[in-house]
ModelCIF file with pLDDT and N, C-alpha, C, O atoms, coordinates in Angstrom:
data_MODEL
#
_entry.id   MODEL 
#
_entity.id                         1 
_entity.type                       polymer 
_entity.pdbx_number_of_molecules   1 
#
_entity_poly.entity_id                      1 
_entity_poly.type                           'polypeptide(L)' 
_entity_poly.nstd_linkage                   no 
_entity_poly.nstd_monomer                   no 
_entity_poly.pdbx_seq_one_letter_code       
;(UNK)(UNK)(UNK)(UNK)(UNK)(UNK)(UNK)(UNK)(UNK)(UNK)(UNK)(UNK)(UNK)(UNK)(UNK)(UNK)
(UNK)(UNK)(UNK)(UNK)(UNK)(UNK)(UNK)(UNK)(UNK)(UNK)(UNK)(UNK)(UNK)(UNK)(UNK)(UNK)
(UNK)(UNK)(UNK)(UNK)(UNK)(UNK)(UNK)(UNK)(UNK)(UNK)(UNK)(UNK)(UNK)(UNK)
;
_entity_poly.pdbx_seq_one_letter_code_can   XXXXXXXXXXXXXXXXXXXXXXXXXXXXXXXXXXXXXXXXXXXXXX 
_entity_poly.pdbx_strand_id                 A 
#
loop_
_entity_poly_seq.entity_id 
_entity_poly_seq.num 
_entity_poly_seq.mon_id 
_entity_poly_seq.hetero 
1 1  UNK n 
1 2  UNK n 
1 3  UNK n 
1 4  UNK n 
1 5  UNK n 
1 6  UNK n 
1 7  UNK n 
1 8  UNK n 
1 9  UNK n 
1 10 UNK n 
1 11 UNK n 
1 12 UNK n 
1 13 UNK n 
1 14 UNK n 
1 15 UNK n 
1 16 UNK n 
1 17 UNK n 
1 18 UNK n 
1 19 UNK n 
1 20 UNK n 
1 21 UNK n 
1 22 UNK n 
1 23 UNK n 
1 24 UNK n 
1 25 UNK n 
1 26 UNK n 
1 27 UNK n 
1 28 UNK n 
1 29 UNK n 
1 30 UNK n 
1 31 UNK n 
1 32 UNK n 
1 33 UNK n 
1 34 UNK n 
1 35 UNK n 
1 36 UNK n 
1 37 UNK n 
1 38 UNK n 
1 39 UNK n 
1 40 UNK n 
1 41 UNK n 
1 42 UNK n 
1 43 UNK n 
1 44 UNK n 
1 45 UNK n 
1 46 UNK n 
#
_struct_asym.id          A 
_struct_asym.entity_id   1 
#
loop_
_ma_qa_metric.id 
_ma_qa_metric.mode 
_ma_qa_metric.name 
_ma_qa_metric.software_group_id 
_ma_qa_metric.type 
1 global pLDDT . pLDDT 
2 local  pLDDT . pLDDT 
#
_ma_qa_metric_global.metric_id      1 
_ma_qa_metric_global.metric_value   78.09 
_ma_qa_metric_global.model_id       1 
_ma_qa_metric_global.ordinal_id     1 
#
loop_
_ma_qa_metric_local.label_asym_id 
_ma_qa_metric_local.label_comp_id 
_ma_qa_metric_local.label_seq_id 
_ma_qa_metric_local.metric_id 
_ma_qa_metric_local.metric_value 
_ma_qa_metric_local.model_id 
_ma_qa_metric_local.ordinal_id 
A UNK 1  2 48.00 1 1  
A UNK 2  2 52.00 1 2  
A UNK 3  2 54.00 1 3  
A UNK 4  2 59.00 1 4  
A UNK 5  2 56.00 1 5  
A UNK 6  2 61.00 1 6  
A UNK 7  2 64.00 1 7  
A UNK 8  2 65.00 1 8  
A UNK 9  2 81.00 1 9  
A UNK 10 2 85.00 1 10 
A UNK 11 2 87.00 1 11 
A UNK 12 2 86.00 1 12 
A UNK 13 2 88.00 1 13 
A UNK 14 2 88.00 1 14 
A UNK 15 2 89.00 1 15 
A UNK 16 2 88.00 1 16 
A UNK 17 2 90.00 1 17 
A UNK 18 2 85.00 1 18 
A UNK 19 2 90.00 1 19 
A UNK 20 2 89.00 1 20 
A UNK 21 2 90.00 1 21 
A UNK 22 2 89.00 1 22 
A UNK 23 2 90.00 1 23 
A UNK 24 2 87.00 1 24 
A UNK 25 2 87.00 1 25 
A UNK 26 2 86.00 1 26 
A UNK 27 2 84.00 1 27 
A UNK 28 2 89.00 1 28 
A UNK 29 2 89.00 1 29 
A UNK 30 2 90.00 1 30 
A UNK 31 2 88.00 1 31 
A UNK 32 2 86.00 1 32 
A UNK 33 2 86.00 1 33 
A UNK 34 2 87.00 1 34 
A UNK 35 2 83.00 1 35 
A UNK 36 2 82.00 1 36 
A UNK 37 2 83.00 1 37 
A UNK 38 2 80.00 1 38 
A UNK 39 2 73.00 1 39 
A UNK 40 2 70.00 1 40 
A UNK 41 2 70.00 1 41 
A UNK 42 2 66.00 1 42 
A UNK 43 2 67.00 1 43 
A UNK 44 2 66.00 1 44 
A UNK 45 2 62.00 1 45 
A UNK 46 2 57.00 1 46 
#
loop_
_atom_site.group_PDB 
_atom_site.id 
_atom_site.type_symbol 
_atom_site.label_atom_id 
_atom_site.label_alt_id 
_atom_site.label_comp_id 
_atom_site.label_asym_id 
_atom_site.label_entity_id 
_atom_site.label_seq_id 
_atom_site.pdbx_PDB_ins_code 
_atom_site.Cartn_x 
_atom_site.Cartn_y 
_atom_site.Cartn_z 
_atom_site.occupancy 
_atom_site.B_iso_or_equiv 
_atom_site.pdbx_formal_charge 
_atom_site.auth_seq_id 
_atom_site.auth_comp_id 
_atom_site.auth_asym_id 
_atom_site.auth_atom_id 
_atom_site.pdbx_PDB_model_num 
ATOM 1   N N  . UNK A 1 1  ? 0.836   -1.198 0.000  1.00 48.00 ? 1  UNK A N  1 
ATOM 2   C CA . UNK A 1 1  ? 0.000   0.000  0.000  1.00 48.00 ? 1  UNK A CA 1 
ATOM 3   C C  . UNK A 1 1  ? 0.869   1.245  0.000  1.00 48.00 ? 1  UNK A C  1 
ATOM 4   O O  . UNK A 1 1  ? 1.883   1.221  0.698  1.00 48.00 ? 1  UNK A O  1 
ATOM 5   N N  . UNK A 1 2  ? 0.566   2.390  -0.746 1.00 52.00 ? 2  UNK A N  1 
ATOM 6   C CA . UNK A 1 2  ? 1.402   3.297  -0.941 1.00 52.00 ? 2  UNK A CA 1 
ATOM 7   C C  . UNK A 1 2  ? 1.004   4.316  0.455  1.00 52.00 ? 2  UNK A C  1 
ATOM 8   O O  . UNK A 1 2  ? 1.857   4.866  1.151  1.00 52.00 ? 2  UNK A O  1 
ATOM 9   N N  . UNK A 1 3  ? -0.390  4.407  0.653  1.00 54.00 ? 3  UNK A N  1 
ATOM 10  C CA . UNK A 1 3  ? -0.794  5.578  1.406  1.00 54.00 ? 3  UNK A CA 1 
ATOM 11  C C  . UNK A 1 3  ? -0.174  4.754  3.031  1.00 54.00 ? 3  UNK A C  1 
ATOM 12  O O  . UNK A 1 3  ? -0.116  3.591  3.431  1.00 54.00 ? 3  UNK A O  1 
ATOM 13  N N  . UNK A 1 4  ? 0.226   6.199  3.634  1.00 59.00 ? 4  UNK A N  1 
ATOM 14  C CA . UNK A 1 4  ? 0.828   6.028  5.076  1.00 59.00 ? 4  UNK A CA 1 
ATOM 15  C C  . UNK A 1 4  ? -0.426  6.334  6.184  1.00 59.00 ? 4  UNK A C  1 
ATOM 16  O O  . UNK A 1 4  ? -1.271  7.224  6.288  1.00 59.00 ? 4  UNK A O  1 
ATOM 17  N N  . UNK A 1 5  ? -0.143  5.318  6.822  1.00 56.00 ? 5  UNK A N  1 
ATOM 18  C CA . UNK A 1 5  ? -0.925  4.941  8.156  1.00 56.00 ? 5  UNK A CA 1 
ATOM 19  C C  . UNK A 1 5  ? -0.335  6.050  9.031  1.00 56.00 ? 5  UNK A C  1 
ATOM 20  O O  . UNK A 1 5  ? 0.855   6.264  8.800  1.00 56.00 ? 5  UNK A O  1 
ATOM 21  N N  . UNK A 1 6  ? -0.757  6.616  9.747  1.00 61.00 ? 6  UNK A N  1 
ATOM 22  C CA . UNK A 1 6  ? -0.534  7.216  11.565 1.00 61.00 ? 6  UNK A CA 1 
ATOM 23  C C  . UNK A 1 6  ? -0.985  6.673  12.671 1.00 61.00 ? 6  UNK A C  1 
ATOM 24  O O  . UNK A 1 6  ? -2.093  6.169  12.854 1.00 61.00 ? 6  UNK A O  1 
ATOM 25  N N  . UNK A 1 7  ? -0.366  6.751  13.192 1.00 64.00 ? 7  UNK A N  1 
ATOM 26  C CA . UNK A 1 7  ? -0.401  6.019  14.876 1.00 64.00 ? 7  UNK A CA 1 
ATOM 27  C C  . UNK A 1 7  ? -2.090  6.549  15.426 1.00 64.00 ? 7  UNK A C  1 
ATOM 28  O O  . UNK A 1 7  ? -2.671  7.540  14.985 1.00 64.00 ? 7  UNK A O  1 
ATOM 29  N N  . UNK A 1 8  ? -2.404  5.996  16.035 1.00 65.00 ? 8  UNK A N  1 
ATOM 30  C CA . UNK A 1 8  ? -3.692  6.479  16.633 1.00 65.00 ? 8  UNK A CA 1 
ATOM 31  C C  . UNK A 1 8  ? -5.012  6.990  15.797 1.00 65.00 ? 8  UNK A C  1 
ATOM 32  O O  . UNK A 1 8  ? -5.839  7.803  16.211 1.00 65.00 ? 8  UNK A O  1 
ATOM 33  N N  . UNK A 1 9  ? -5.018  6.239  14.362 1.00 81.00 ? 9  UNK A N  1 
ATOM 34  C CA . UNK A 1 9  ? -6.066  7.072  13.748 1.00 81.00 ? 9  UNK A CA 1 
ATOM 35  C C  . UNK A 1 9  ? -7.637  6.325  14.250 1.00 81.00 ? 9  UNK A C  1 
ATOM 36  O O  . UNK A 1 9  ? -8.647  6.991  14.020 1.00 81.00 ? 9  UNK A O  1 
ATOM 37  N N  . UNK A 1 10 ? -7.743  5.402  14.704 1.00 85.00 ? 10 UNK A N  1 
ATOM 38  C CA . UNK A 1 10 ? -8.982  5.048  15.450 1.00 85.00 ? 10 UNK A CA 1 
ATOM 39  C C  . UNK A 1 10 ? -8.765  5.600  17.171 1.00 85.00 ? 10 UNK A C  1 
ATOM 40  O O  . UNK A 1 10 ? -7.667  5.658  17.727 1.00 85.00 ? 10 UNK A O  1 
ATOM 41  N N  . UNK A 1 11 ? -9.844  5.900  17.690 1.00 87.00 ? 11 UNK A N  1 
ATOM 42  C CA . UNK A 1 11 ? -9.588  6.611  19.009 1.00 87.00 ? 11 UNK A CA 1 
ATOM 43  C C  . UNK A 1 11 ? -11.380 6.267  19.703 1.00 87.00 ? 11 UNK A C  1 
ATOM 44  O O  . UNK A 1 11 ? -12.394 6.237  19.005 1.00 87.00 ? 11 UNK A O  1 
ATOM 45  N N  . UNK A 1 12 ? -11.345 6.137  20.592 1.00 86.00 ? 12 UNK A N  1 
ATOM 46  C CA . UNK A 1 12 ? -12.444 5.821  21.544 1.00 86.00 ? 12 UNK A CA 1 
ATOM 47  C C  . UNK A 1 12 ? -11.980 6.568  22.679 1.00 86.00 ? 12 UNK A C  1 
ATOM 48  O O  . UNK A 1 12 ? -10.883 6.397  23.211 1.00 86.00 ? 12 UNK A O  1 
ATOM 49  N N  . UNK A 1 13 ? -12.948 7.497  23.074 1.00 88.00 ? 13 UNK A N  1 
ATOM 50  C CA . UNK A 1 13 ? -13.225 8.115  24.496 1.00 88.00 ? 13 UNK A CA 1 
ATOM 51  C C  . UNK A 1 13 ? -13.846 8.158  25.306 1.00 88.00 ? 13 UNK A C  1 
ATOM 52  O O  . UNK A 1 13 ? -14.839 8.771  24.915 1.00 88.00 ? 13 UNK A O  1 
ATOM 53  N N  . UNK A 1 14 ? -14.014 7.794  26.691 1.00 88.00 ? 14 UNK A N  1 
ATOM 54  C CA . UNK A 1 14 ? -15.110 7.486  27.308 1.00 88.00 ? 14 UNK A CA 1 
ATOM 55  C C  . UNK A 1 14 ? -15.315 8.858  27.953 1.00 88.00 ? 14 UNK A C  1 
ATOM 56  O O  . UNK A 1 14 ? -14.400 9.637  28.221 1.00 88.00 ? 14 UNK A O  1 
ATOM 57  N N  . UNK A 1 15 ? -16.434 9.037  28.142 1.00 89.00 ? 15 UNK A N  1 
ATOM 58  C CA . UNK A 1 15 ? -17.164 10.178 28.728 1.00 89.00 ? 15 UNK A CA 1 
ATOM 59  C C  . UNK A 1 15 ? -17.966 9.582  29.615 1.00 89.00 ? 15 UNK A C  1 
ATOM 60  O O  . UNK A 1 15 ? -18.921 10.357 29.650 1.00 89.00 ? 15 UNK A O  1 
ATOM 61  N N  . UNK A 1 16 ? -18.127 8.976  30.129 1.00 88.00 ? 16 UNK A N  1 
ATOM 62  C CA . UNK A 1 16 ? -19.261 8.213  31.176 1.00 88.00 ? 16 UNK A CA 1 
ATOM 63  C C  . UNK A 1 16 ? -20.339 8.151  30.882 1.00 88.00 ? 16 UNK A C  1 
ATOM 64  O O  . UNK A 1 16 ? -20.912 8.823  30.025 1.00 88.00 ? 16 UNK A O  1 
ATOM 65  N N  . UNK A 1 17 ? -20.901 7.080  31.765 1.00 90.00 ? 17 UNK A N  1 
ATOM 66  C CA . UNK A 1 17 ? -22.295 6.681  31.359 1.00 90.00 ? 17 UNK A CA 1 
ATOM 67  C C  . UNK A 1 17 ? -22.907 6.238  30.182 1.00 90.00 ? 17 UNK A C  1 
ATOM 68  O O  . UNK A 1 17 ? -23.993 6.612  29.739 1.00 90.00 ? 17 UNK A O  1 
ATOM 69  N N  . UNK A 1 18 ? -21.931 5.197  29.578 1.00 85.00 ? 18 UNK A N  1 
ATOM 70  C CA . UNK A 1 18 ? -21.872 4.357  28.261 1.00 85.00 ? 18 UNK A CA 1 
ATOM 71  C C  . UNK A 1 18 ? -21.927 5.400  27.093 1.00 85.00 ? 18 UNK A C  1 
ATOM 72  O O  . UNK A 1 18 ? -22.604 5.199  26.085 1.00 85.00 ? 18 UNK A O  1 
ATOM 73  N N  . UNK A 1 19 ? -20.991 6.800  27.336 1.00 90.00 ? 19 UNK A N  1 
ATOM 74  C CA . UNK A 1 19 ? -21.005 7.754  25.849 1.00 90.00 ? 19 UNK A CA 1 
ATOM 75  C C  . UNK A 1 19 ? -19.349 7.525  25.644 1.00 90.00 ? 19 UNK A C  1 
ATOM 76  O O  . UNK A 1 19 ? -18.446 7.758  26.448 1.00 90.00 ? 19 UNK A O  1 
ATOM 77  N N  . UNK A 1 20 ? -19.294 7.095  24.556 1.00 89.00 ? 20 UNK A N  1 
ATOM 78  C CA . UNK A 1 20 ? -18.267 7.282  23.650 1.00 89.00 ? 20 UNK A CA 1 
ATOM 79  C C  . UNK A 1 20 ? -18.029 8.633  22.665 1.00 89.00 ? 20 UNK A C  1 
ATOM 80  O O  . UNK A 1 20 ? -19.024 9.196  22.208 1.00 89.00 ? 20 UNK A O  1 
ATOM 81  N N  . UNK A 1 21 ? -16.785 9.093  22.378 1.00 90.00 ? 21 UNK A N  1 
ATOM 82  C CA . UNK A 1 21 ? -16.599 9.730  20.987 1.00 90.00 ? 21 UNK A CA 1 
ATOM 83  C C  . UNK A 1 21 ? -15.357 8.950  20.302 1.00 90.00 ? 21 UNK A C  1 
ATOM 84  O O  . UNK A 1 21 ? -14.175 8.744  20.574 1.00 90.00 ? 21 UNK A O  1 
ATOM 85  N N  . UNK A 1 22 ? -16.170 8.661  19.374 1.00 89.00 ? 22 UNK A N  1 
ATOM 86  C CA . UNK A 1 22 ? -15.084 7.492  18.336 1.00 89.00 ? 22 UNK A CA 1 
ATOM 87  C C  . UNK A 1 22 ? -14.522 8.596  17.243 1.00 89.00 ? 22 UNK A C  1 
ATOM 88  O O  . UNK A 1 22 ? -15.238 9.363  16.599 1.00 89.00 ? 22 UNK A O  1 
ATOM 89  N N  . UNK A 1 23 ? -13.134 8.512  17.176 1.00 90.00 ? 23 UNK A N  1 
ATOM 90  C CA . UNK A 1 23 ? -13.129 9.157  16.014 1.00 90.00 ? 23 UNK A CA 1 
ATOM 91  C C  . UNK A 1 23 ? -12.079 8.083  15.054 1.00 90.00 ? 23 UNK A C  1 
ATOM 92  O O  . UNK A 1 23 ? -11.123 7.563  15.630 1.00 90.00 ? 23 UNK A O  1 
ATOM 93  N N  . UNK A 1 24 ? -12.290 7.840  13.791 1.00 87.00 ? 24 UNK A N  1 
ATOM 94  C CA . UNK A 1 24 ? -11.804 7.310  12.727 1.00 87.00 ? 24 UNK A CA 1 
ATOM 95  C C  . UNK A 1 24 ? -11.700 7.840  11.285 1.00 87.00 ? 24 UNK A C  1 
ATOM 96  O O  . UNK A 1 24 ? -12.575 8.632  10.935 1.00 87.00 ? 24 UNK A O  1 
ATOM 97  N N  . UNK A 1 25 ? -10.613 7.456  10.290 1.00 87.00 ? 25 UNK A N  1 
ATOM 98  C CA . UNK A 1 25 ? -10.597 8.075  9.240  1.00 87.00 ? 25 UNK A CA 1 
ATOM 99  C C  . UNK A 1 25 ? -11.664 7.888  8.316  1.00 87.00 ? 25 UNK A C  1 
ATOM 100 O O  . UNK A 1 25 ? -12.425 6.921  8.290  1.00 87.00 ? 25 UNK A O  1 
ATOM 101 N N  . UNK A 1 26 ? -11.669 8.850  7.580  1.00 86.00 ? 26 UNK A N  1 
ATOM 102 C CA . UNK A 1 26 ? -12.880 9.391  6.071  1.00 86.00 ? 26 UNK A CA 1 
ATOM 103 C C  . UNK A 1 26 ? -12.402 7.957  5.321  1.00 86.00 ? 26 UNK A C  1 
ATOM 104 O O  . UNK A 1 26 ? -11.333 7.362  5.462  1.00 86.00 ? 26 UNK A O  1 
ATOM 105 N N  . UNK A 1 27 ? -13.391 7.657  4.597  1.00 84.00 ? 27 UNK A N  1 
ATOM 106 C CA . UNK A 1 27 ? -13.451 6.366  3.657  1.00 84.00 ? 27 UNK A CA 1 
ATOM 107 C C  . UNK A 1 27 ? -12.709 7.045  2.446  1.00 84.00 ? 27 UNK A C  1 
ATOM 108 O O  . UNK A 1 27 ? -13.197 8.092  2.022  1.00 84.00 ? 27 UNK A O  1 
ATOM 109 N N  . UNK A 1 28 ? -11.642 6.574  1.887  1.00 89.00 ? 28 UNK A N  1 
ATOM 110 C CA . UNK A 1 28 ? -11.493 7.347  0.606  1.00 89.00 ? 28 UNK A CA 1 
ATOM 111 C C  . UNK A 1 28 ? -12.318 7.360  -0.492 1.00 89.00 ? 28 UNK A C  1 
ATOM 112 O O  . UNK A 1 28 ? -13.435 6.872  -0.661 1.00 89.00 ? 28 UNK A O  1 
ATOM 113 N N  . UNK A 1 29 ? -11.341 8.216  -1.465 1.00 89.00 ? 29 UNK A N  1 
ATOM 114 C CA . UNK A 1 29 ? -12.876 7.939  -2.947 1.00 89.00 ? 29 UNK A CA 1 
ATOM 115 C C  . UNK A 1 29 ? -12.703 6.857  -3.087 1.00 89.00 ? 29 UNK A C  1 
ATOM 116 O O  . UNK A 1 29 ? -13.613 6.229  -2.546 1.00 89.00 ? 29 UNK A O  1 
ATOM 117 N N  . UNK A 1 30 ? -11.840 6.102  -3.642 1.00 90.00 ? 30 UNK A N  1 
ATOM 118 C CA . UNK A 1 30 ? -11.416 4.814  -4.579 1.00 90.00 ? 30 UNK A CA 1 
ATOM 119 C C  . UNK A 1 30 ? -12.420 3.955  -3.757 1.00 90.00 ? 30 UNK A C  1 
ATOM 120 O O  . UNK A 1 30 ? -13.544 3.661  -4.163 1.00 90.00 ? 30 UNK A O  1 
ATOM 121 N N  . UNK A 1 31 ? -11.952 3.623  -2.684 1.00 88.00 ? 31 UNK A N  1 
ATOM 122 C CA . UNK A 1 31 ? -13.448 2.556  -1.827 1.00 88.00 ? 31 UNK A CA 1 
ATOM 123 C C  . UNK A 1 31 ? -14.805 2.731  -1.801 1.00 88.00 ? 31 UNK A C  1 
ATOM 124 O O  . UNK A 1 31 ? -15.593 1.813  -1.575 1.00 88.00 ? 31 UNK A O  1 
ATOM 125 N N  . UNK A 1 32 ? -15.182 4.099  -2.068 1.00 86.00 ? 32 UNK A N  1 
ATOM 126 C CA . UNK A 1 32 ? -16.320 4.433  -2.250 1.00 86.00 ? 32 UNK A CA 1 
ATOM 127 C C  . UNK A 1 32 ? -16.742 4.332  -3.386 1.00 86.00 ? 32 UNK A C  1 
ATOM 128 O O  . UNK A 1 32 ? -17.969 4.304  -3.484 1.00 86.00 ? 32 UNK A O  1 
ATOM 129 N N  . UNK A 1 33 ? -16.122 4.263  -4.356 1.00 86.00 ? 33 UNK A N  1 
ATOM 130 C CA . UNK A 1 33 ? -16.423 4.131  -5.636 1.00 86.00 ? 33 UNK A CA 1 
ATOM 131 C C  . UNK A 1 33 ? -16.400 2.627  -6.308 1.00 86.00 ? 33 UNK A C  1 
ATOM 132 O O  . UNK A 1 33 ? -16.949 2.173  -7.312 1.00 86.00 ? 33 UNK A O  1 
ATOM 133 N N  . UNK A 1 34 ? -15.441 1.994  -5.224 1.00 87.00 ? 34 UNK A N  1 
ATOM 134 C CA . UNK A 1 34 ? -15.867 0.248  -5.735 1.00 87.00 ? 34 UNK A CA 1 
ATOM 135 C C  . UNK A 1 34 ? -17.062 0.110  -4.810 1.00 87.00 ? 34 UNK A C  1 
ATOM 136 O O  . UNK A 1 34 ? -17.682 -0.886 -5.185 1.00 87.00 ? 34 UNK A O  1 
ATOM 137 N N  . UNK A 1 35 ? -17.629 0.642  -3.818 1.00 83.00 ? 35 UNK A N  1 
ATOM 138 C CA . UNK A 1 35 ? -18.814 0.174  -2.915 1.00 83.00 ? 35 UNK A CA 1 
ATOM 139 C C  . UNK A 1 35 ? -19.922 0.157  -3.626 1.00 83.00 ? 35 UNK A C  1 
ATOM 140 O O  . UNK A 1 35 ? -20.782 -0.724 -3.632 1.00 83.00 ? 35 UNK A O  1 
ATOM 141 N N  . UNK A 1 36 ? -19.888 1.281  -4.311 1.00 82.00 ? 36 UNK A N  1 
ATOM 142 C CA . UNK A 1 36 ? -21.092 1.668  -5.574 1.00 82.00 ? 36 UNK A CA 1 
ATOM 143 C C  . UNK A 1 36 ? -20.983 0.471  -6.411 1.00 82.00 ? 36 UNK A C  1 
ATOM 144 O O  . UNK A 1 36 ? -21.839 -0.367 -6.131 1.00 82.00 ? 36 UNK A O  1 
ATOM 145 N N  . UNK A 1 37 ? -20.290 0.187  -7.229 1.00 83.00 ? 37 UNK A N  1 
ATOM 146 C CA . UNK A 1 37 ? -19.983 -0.352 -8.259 1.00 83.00 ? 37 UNK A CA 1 
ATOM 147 C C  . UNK A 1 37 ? -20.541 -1.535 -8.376 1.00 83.00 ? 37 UNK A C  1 
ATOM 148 O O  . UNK A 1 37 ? -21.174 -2.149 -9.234 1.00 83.00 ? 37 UNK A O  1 
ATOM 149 N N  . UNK A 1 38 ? -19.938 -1.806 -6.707 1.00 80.00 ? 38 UNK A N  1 
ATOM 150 C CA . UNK A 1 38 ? -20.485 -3.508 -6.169 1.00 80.00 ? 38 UNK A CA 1 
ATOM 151 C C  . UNK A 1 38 ? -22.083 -3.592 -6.518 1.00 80.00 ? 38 UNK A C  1 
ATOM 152 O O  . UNK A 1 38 ? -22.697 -4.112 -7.450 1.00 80.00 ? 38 UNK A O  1 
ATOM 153 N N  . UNK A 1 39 ? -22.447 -2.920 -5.470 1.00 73.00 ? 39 UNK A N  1 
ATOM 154 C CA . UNK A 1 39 ? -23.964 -2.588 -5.393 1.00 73.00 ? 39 UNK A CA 1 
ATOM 155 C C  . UNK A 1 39 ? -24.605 -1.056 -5.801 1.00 73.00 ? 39 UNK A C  1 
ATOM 156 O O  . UNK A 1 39 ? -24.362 -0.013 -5.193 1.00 73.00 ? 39 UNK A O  1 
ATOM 157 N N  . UNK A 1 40 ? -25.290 -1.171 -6.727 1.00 70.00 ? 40 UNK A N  1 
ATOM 158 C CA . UNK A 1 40 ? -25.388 -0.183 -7.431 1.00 70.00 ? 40 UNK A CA 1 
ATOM 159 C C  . UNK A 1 40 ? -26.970 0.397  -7.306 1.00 70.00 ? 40 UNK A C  1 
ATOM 160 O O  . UNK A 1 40 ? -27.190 1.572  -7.601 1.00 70.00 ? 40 UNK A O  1 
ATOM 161 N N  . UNK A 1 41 ? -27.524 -0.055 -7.074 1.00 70.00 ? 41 UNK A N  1 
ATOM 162 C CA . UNK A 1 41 ? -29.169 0.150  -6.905 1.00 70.00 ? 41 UNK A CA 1 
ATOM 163 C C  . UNK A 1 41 ? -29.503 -0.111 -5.000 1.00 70.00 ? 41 UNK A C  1 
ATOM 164 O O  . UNK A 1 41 ? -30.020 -1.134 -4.550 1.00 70.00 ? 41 UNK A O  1 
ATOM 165 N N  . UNK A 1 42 ? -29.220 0.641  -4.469 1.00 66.00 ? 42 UNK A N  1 
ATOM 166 C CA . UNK A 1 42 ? -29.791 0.162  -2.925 1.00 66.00 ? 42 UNK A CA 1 
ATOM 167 C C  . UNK A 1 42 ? -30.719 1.789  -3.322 1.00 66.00 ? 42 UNK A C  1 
ATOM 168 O O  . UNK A 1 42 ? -30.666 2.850  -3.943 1.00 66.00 ? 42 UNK A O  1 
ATOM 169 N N  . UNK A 1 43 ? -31.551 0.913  -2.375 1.00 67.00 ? 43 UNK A N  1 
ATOM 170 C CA . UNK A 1 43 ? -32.471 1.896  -2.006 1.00 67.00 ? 43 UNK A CA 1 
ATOM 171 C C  . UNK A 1 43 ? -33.844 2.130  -3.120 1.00 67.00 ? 43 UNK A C  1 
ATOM 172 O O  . UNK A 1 43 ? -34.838 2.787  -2.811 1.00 67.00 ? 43 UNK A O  1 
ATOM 173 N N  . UNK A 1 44 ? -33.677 1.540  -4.266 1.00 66.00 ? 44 UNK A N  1 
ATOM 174 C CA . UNK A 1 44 ? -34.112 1.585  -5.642 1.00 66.00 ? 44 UNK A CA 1 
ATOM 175 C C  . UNK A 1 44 ? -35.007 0.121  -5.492 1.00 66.00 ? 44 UNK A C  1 
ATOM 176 O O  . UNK A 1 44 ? -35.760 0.020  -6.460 1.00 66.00 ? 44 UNK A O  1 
ATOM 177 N N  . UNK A 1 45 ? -35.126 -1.015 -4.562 1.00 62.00 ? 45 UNK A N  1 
ATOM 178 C CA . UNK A 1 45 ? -35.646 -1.959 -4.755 1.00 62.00 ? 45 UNK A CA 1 
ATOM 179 C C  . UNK A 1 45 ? -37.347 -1.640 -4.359 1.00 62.00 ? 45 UNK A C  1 
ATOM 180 O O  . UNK A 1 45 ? -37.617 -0.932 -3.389 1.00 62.00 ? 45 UNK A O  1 
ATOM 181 N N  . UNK A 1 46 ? -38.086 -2.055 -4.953 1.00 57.00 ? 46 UNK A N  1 
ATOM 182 C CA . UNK A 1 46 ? -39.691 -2.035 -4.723 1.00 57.00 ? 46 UNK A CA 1 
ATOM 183 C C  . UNK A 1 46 ? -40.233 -3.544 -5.156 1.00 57.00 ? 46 UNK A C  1 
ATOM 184 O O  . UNK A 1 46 ? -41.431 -3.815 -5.080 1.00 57.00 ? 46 UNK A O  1 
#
């Protein structure tokens, strides 16, 4: 893989009382664009 990873890019914080803030990276285009590809009609079924 060409693209570089960073340390800590998934993160979970607890705030109490079962609240989390998750933070994780943006989906790139390229994956988003084979997700489509895969499945191309959601939401379109009747």
């Amino acid at each position: 893989m060409a693209e570089k990873v960073k340390e800590n890019l998934y993160q979970a914080e607890y705030l109490g009382s079962g609240t989390f803030i998750i933070t994780k990276p943006k989906r790139t285009k390229r994956k988003l664009r084979q997700l489509r590809l895969k499945s191309p009609n959601t939401g379109m079924r009747k």
